[in-house]
PDBQT receptor file of N, H, CA, C and O in Angstrom, charges set to zero:
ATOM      1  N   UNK A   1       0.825  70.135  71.772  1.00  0.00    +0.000 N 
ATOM      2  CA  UNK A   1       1.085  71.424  72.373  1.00  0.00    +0.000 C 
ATOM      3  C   UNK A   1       0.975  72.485  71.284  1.00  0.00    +0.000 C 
ATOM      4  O   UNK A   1       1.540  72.341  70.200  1.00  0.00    +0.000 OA
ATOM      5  N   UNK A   2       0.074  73.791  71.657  1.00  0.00    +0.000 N 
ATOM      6  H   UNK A   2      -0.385  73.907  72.537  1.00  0.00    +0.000 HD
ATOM      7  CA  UNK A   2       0.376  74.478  70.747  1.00  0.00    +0.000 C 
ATOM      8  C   UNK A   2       1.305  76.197  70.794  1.00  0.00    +0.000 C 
ATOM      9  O   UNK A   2       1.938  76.591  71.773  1.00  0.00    +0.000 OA
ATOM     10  N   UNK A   3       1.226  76.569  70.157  1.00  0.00    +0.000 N 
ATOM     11  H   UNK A   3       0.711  76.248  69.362  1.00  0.00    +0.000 HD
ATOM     12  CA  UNK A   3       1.956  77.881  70.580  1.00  0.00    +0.000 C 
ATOM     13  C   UNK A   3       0.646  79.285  70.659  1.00  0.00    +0.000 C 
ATOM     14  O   UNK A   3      -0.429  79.383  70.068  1.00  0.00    +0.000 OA
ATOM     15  N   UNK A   4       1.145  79.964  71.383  1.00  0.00    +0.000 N 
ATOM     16  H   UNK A   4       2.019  79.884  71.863  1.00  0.00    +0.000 HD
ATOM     17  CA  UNK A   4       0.561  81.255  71.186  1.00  0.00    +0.000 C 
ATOM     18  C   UNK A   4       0.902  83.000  71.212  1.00  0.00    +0.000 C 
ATOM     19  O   UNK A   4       1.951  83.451  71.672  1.00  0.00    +0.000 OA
ATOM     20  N   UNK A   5       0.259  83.494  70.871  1.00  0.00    +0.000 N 
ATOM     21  H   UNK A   5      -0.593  83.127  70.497  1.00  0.00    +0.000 HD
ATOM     22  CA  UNK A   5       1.315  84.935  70.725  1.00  0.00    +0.000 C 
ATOM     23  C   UNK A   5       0.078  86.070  71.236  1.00  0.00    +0.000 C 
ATOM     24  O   UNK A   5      -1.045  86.338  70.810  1.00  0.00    +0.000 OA
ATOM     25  N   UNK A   6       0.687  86.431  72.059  1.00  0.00    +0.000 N 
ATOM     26  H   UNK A   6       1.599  86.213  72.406  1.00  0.00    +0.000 HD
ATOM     27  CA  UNK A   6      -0.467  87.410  72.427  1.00  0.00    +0.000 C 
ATOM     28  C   UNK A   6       1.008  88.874  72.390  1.00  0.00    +0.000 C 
ATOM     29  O   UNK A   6       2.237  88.937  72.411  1.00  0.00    +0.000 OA
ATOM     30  N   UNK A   7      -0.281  89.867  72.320  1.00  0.00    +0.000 N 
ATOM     31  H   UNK A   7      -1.279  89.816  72.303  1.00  0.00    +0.000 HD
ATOM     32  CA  UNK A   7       0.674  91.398  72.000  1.00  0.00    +0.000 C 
ATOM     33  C   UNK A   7      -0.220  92.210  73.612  1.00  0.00    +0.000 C 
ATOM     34  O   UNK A   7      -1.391  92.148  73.985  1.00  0.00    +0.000 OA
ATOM     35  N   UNK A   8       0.791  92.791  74.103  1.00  0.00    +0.000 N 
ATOM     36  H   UNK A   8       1.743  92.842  73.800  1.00  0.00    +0.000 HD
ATOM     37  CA  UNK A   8       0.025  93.149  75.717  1.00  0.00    +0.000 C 
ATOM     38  C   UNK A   8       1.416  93.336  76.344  1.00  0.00    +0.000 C 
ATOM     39  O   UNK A   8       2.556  93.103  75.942  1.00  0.00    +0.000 OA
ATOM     40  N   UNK A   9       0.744  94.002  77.831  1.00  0.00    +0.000 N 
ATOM     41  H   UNK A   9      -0.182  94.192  78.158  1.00  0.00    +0.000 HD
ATOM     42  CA  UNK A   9       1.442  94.008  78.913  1.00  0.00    +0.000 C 
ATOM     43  C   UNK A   9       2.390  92.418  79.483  1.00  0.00    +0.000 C 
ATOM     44  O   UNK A   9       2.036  91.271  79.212  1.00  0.00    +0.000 OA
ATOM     45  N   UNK A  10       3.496  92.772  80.223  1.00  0.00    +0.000 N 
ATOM     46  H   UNK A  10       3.784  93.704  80.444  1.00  0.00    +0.000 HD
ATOM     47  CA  UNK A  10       4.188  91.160  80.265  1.00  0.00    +0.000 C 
ATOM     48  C   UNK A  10       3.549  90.700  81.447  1.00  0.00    +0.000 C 
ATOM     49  O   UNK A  10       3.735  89.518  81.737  1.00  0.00    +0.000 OA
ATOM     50  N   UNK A  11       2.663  91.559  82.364  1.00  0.00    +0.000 N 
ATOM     51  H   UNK A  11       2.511  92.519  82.128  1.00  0.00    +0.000 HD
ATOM     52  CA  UNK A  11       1.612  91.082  83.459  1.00  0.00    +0.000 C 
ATOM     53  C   UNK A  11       0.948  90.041  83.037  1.00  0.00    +0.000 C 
ATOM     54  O   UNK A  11       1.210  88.896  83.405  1.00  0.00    +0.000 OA
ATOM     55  N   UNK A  12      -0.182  90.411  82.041  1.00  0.00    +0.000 N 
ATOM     56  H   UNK A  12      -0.395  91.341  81.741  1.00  0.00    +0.000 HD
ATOM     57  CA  UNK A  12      -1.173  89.729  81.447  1.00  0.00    +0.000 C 
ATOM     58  C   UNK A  12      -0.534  88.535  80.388  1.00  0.00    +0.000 C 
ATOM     59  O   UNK A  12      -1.088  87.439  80.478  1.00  0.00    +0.000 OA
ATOM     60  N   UNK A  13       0.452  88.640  79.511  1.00  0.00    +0.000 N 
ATOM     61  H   UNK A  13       0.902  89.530  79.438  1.00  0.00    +0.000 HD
ATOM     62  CA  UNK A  13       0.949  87.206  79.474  1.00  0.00    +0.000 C 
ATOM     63  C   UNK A  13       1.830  86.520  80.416  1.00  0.00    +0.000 C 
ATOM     64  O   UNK A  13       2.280  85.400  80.175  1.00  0.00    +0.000 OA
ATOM     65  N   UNK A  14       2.024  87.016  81.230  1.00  0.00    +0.000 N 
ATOM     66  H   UNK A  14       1.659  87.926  81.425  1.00  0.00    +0.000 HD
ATOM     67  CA  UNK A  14       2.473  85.937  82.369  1.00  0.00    +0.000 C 
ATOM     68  C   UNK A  14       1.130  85.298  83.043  1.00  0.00    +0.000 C 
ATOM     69  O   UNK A  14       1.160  84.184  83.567  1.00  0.00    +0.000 OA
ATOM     70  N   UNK A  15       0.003  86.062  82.988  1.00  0.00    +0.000 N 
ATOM     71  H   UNK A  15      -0.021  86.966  82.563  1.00  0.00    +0.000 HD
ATOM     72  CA  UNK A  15      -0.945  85.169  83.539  1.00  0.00    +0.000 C 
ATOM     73  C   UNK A  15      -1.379  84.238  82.665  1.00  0.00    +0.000 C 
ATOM     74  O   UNK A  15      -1.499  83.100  83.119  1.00  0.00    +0.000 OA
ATOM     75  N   UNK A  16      -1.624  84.404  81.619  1.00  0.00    +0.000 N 
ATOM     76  H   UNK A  16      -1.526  85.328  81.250  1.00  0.00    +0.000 HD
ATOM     77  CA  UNK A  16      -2.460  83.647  80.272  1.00  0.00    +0.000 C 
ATOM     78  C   UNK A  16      -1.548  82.058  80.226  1.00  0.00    +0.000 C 
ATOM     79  O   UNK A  16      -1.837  80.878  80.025  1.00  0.00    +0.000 OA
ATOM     80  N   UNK A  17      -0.149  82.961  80.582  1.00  0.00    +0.000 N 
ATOM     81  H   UNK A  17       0.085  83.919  80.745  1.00  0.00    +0.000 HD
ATOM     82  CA  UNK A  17       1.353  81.443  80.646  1.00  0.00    +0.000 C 
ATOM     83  C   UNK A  17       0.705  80.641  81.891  1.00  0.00    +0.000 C 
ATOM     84  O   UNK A  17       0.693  79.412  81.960  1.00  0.00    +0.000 OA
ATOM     85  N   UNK A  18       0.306  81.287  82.611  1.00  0.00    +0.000 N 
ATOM     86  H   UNK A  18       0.315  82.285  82.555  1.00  0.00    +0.000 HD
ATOM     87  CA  UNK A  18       0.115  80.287  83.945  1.00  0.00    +0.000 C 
ATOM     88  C   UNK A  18      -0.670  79.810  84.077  1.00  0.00    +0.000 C 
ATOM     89  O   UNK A  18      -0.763  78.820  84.803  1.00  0.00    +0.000 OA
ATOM     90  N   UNK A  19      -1.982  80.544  83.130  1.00  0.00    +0.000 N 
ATOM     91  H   UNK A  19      -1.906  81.348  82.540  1.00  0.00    +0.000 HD
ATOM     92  CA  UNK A  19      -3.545  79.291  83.092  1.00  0.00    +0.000 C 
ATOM     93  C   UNK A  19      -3.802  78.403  82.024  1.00  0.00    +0.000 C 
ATOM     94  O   UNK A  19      -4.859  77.817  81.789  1.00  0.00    +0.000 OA
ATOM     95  N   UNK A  20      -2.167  78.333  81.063  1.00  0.00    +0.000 N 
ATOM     96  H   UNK A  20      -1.308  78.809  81.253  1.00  0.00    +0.000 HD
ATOM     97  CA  UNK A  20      -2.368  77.371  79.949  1.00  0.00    +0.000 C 
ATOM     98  C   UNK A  20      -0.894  76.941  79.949  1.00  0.00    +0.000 C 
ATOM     99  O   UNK A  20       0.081  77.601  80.307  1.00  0.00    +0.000 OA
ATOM    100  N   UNK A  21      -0.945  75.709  79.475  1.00  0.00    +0.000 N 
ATOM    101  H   UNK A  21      -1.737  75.173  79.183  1.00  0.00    +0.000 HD
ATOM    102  CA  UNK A  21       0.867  75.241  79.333  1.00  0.00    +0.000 C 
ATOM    103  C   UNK A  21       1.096  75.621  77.970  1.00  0.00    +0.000 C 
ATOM    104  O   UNK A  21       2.290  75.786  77.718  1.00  0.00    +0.000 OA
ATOM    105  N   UNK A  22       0.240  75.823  76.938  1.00  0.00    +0.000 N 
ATOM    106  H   UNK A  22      -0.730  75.689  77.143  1.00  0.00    +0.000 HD
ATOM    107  CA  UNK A  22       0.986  76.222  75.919  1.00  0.00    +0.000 C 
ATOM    108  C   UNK A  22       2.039  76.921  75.740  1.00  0.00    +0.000 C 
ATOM    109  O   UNK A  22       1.978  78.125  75.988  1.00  0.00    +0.000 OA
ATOM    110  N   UNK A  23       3.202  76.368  75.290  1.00  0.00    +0.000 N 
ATOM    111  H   UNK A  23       3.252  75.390  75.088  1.00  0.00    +0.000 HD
ATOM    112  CA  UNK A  23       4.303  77.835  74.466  1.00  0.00    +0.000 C 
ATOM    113  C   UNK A  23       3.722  79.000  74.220  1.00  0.00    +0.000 C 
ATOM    114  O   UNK A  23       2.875  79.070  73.330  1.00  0.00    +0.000 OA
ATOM    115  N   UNK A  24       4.194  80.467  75.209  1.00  0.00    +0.000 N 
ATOM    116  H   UNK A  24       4.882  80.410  75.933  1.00  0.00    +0.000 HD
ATOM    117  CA  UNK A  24       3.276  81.709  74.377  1.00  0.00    +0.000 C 
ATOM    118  C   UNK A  24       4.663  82.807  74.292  1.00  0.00    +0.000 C 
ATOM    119  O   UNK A  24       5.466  83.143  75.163  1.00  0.00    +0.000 OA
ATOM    120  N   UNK A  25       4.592  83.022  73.467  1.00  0.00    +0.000 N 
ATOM    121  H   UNK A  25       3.940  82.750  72.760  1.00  0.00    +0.000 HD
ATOM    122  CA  UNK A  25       5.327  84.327  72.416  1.00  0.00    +0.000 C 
ATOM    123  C   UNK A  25       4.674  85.585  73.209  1.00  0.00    +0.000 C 
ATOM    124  O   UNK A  25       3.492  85.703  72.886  1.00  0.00    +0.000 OA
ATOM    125  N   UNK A  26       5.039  86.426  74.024  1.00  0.00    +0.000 N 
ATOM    126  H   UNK A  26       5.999  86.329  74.286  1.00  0.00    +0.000 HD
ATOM    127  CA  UNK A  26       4.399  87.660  74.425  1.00  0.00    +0.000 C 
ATOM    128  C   UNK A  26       5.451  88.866  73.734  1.00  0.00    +0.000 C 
ATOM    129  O   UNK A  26       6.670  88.696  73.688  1.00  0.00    +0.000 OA
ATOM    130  N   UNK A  27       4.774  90.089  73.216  1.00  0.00    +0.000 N 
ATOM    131  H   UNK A  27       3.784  90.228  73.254  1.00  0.00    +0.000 HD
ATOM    132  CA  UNK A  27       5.077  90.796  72.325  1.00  0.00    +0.000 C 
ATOM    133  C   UNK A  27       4.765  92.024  73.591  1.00  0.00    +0.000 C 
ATOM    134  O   UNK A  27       3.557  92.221  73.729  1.00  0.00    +0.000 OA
ATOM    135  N   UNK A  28       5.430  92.649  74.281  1.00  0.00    +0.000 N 
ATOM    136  H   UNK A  28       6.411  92.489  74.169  1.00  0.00    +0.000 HD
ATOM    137  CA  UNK A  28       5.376  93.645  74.668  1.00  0.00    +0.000 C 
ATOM    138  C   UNK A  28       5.667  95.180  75.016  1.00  0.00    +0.000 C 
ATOM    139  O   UNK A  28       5.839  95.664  76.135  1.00  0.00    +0.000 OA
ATOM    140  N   UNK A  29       5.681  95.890  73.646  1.00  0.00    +0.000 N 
ATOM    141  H   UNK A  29       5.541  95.497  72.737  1.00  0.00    +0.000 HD
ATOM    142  CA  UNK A  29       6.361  96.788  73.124  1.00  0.00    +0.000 C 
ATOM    143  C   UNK A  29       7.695  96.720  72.511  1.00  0.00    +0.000 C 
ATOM    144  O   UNK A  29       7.746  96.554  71.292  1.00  0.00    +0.000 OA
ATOM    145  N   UNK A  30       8.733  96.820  73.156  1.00  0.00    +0.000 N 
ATOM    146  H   UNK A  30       8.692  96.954  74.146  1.00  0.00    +0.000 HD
ATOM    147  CA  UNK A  30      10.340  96.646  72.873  1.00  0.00    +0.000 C 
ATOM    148  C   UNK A  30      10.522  95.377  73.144  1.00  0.00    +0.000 C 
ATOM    149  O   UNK A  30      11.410  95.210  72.309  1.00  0.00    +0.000 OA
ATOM    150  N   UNK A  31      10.403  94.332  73.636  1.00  0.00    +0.000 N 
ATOM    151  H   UNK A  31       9.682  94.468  74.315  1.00  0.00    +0.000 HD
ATOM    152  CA  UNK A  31      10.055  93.083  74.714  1.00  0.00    +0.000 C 
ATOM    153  C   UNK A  31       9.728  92.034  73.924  1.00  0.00    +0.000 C 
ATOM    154  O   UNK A  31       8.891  92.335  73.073  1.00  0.00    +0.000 OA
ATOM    155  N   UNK A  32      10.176  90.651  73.899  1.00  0.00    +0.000 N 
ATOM    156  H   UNK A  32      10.857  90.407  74.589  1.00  0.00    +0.000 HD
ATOM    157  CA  UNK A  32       9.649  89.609  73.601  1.00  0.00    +0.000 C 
ATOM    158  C   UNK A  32       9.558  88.728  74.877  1.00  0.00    +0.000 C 
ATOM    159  O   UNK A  32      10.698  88.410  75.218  1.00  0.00    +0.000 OA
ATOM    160  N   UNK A  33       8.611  88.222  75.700  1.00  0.00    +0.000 N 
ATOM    161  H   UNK A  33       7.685  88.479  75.423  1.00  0.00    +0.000 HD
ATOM    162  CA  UNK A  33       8.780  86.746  76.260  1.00  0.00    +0.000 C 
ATOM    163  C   UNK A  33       8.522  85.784  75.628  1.00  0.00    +0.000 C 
ATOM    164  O   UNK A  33       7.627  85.611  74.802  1.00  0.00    +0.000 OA
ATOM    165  N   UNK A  34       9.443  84.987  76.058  1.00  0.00    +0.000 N 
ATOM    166  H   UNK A  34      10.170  85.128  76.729  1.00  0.00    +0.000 HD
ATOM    167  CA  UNK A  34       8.692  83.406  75.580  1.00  0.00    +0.000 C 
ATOM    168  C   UNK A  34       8.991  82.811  77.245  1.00  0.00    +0.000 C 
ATOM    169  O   UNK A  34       9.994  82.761  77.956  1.00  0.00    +0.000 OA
ATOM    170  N   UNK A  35       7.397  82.365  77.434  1.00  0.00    +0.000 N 
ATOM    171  H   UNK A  35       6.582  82.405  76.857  1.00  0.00    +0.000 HD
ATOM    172  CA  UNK A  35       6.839  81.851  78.540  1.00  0.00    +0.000 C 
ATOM    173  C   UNK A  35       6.537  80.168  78.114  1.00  0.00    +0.000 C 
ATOM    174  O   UNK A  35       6.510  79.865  76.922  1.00  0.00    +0.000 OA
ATOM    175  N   UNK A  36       6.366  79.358  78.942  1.00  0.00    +0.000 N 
ATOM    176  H   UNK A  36       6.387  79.603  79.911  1.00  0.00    +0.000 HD
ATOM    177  CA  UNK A  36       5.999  78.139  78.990  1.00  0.00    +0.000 C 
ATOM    178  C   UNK A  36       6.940  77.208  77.735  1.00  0.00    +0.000 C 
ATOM    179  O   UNK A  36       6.506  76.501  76.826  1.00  0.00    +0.000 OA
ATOM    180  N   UNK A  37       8.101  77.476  78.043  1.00  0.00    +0.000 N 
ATOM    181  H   UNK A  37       8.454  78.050  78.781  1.00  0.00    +0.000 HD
ATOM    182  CA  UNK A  37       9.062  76.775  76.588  1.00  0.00    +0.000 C 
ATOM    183  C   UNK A  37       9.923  75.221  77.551  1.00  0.00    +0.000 C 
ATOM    184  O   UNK A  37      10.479  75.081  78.640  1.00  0.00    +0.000 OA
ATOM    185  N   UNK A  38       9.606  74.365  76.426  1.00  0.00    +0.000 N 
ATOM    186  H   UNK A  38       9.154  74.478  75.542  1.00  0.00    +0.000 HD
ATOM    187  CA  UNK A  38       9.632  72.776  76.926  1.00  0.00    +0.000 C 
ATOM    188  C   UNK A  38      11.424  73.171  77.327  1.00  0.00    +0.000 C 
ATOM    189  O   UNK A  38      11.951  74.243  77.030  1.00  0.00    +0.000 OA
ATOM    190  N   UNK A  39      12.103  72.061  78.026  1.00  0.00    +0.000 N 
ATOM    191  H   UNK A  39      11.675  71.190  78.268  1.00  0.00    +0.000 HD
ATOM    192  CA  UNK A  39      13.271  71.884  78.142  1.00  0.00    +0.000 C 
ATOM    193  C   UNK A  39      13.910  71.365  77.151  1.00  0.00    +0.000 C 
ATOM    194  O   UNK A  39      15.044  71.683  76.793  1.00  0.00    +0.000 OA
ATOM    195  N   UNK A  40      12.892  70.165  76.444  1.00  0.00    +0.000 N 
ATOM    196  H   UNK A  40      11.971  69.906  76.735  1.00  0.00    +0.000 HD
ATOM    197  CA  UNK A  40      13.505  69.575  76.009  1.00  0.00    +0.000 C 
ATOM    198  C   UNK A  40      13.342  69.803  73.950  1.00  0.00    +0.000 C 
ATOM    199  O   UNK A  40      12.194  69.995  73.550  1.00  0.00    +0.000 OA
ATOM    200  N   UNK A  41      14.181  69.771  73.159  1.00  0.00    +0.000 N 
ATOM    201  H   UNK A  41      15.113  69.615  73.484  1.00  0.00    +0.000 HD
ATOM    202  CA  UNK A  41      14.751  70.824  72.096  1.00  0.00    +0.000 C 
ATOM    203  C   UNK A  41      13.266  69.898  71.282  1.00  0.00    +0.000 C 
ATOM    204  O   UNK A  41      12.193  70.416  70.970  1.00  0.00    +0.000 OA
ATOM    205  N   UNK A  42      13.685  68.377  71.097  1.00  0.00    +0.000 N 
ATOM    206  H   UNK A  42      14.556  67.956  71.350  1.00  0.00    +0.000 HD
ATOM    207  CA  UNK A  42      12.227  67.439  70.594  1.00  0.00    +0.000 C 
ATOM    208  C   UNK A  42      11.043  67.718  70.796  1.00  0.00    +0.000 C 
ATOM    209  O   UNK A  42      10.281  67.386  69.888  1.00  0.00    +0.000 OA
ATOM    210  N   UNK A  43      10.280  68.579  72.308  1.00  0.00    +0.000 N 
ATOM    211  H   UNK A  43      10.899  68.849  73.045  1.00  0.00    +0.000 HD
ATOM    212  CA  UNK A  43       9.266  68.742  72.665  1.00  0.00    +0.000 C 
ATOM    213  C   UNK A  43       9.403  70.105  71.922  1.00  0.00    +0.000 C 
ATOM    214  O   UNK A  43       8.234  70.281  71.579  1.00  0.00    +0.000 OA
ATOM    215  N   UNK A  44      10.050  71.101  71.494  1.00  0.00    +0.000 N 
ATOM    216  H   UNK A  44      10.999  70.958  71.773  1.00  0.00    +0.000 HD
ATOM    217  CA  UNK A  44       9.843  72.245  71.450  1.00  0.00    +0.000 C 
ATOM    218  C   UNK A  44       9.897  72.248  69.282  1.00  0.00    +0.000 C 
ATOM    219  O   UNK A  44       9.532  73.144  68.521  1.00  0.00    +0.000 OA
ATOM    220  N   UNK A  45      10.435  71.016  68.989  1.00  0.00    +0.000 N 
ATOM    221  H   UNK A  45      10.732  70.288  69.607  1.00  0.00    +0.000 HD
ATOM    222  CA  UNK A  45      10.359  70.763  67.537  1.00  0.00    +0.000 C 
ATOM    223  C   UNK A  45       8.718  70.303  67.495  1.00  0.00    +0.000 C 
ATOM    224  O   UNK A  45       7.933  70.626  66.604  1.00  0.00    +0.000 OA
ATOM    225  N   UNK A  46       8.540  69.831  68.168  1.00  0.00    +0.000 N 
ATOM    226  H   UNK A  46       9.179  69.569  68.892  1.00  0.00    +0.000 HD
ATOM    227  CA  UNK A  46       7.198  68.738  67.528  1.00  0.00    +0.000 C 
ATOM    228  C   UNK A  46       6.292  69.744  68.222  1.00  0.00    +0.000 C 
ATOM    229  O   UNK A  46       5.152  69.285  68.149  1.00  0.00    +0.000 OA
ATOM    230  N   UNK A  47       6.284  71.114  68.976  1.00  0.00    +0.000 N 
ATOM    231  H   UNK A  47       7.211  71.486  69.036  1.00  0.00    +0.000 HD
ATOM    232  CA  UNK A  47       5.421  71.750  69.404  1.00  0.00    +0.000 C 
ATOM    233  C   UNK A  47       5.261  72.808  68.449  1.00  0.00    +0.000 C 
ATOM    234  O   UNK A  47       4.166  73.363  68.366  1.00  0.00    +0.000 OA
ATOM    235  N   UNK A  48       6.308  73.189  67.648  1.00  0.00    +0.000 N 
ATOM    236  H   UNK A  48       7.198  72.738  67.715  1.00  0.00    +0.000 HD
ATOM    237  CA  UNK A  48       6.534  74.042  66.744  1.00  0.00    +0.000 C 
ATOM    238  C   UNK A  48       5.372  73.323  65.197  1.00  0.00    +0.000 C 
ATOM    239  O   UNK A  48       4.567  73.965  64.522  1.00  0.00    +0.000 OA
ATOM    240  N   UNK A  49       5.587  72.454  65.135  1.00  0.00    +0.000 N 
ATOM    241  H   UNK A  49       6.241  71.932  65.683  1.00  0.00    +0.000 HD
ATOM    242  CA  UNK A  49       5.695  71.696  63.612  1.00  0.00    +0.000 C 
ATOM    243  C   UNK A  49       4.341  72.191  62.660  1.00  0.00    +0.000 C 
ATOM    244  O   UNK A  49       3.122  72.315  62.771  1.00  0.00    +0.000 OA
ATOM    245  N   UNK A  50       4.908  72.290  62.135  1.00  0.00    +0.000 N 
ATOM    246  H   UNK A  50       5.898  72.190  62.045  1.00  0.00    +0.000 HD
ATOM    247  CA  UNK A  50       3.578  72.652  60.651  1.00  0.00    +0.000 C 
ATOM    248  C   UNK A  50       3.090  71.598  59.928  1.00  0.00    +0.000 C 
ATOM    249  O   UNK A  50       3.587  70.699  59.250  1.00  0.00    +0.000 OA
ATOM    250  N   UNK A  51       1.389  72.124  60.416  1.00  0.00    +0.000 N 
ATOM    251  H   UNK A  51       0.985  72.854  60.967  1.00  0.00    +0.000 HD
ATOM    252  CA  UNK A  51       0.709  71.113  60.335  1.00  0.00    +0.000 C 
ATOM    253  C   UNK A  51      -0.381  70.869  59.139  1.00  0.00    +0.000 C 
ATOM    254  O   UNK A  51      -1.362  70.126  59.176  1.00  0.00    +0.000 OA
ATOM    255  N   UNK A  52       0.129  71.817  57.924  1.00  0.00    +0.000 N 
ATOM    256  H   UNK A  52       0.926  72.421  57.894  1.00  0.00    +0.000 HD
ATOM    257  CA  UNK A  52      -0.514  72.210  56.768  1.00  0.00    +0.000 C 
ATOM    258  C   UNK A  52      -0.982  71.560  56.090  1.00  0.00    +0.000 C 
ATOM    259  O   UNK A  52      -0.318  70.561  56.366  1.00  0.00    +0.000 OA
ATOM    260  N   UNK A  53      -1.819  71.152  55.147  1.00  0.00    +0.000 N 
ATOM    261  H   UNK A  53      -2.359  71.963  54.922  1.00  0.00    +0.000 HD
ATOM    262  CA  UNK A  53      -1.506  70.586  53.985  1.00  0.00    +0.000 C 
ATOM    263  C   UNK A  53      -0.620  70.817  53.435  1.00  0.00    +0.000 C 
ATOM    264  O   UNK A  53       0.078  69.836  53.181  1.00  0.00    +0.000 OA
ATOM    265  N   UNK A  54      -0.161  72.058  52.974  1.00  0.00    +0.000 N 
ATOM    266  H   UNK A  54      -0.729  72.855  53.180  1.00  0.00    +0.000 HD
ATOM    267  CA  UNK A  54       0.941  71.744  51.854  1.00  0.00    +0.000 C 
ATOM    268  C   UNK A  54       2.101  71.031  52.465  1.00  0.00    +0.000 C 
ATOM    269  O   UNK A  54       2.693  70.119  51.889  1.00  0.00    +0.000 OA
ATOM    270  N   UNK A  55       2.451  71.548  53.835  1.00  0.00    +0.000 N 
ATOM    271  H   UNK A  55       1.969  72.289  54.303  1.00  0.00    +0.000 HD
ATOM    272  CA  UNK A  55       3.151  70.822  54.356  1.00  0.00    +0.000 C 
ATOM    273  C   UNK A  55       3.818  69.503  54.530  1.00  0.00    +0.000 C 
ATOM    274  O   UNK A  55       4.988  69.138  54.650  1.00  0.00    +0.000 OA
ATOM    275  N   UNK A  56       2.581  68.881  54.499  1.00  0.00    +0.000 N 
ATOM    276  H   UNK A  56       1.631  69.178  54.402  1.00  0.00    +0.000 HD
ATOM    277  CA  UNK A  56       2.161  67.274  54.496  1.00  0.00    +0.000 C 
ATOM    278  C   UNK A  56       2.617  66.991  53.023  1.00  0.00    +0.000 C 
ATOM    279  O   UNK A  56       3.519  66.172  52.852  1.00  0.00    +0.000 OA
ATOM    280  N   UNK A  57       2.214  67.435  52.266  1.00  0.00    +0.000 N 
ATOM    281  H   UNK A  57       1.481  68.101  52.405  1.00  0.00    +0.000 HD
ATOM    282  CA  UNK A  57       2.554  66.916  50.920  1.00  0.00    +0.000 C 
ATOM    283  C   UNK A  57       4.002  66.938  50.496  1.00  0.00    +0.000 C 
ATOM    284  O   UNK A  57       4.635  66.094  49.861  1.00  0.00    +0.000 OA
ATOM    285  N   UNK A  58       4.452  68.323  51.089  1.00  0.00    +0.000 N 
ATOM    286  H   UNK A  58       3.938  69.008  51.605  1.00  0.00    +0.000 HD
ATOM    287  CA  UNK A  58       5.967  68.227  51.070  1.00  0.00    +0.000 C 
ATOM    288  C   UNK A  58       6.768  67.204  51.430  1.00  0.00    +0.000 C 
ATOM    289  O   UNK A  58       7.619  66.516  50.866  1.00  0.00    +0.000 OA
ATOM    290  N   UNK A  59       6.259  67.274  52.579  1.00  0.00    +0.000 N 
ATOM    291  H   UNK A  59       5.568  67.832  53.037  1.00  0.00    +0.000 HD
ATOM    292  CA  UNK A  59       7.083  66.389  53.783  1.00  0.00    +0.000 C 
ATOM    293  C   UNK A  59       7.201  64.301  52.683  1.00  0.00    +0.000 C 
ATOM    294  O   UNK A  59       8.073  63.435  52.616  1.00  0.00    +0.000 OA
ATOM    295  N   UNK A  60       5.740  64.460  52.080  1.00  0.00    +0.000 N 
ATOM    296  H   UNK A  60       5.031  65.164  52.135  1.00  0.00    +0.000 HD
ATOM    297  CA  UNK A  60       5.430  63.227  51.716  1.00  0.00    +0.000 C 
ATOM    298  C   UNK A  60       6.522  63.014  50.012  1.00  0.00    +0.000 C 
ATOM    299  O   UNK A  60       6.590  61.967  49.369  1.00  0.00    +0.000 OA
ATOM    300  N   UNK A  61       7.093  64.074  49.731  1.00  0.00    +0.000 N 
ATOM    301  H   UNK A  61       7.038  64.925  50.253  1.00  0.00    +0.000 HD
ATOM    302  CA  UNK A  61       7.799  63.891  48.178  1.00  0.00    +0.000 C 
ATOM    303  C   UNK A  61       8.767  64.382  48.328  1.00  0.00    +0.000 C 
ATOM    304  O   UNK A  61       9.261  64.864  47.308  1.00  0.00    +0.000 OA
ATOM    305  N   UNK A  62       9.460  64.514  49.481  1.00  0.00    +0.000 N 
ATOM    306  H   UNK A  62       9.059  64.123  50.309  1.00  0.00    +0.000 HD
ATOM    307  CA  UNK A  62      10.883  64.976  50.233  1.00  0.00    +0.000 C 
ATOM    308  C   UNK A  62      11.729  63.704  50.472  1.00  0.00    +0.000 C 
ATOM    309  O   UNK A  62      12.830  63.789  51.018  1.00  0.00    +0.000 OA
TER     310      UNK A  62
């Protein structure tokens, strides 16, 4: 799953939410939605997760 952030009207990310399941961040002036967010806290960690290299390397000497 990935996330997305669109900056717009909360019309137009409510549609973009409804023709994709991705997690989307809508930025709409004063306004934040977050549309399409899992129930569950695990789906919304592992949807989040950074998927970097450096990341990886961290993760690997942690």
């Amino acid at each position: 799953m990935t996330v997305r952030s669109i900056n717009g009207p909360a019309a137009c990310a409510s549609t973009v939410a409804k023709l994709d399941p991705s997690i989307t961040v809508a930025k709409t002036g004063e306004n934040t939605l977050l549309l399409n967010l899992p129930r569950n806290i695990e789906e919304i960690d592992k949807a989040t997760e950074d998927k970097s290299l450096l990341s990886r390397i961290s993760r690997f000497f942690a």
